[in-house]
N, C-alpha and C positions, 0 to 999 in steps of 0.2 A: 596219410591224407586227412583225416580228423582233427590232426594239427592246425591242419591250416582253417579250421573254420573252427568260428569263436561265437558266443552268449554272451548279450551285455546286454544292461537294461540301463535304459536314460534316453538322453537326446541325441537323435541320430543325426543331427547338423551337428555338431562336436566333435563328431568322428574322426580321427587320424587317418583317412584312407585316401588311395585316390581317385577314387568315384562313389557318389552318395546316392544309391537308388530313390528316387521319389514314385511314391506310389499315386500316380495323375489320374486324373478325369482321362478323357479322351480328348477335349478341347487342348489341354496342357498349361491352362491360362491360369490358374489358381483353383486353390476349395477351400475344404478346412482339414481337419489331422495332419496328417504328414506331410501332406501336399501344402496345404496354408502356412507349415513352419517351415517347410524349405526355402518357398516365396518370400515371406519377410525375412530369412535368414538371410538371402540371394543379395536380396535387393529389387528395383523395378525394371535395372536392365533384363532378367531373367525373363521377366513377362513379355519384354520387346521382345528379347531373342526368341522364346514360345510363339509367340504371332505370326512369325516366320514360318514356323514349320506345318501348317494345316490340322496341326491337329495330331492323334494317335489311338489308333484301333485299338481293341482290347486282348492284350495277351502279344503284343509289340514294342518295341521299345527305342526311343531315342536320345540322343545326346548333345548335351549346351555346357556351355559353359559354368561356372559354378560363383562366380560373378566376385559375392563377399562372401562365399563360401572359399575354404579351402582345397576343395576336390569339386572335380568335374561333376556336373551332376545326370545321371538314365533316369528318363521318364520313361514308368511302365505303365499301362492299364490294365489291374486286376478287373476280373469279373466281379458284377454284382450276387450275391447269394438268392439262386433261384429255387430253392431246395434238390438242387445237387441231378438236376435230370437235363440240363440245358447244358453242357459241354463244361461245368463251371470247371470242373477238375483241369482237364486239357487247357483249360484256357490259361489257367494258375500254371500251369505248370510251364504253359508257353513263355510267361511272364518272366520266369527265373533265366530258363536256357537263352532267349535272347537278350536280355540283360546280360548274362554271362559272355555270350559270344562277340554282343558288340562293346564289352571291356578286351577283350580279346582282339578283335578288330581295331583298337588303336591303344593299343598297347597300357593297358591299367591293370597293375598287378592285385592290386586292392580295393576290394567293396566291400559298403555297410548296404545293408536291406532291411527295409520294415518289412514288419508282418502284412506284407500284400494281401487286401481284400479284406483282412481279417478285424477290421476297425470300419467306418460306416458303411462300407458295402458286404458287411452281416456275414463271410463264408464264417463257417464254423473253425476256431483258433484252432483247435484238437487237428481238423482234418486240415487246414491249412497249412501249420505247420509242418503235419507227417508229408505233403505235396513239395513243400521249399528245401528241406532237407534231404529227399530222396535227390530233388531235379538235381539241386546243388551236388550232391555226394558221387552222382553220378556223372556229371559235367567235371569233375574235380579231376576222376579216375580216367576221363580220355584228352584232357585237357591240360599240361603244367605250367600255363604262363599264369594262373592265374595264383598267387602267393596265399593270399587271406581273404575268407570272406568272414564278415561280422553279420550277426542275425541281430539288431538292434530290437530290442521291446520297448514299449512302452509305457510296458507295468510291470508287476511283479508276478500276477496270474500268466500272463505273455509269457515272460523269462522263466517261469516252471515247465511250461508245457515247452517249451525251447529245449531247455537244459533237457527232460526227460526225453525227448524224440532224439536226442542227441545220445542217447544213454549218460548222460552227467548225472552225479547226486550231491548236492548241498553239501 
């Protein structure tokens, strides 16, 4: 099962998979980090298609098209880091499992994911990370449609703390 999920650090629009978790506002309409390079990767159809759909709760997740992307793309909403007493955990963790399920619900054997929450809405990388790799490892073991999931970072402090929640060593 560990096989099937992988560590890489760079840009997660590059990815070979086919579906590219975009970590969204709630509106789904653009930001910046992850969300602002999907956007310009997409193109503006992405935004039109976004318009469409009212928006997206936190710890939910929906799916568009991937435009000038190559893979479909799941808009999820991580929680904001509120020092860890307002649901942030639960919510992160709703983020992975429905992201997961609805690649599963139309049939996507492969996702890249950023580190949800863990870039401007502040959750701590350490405990975000130990939250996406349990949800994930856990989702993996009652789940097989799902082939590979990639943890994209986007640094190299990211991809250590990745690699070690993973038990990987350099």
């Amino acid at each position: 099962m560990t096989e099937s999920i992988e560590v890489a650090e760079g840009d997660i629009t590059k990815q070979r998979v086919d579906a590219i978790v975009n970590a969204a506002n709630e509106s789904l309409l653009g930001g910046g980090g992850v969300d602002g390079a999907i956007h310009r990767a997409a193109g503006p159809e992405l935004l039109e298609e976004c318009r469409t759909l009212g928006g997206c709760p936190t710890g939910e997740a929906r799916l568009t098209k991937g435009y000038r992307l190559p893979a479909q793309l799941i808009h999820t909403v991580g929680p904001i880091w509120r020092g860890g007493d307002h649901g942030e955990d639960g919510l992160l963790a709703s983020c992975y499992r429905n992201s997961l399920a609805l690649a599963v619900q139309h049939d996507i054997h492969t996702v890249a994911f950023p580190a949800i929450s863990a870039g401007a809405y502040r959750f701590p990388i350490e405990r975000a990370t130990g939250i996406a790799v349990t949800e994930t490892k856990h989702f993996l073991q009652h789940n097989d449609s799902i082939q590979k999931v990639v943890f994209v970072c986007f640094n190299t402090r990211a991809y250590e703390v990745y690699r070690a929640a993973m038990g990987q060593t350099a």
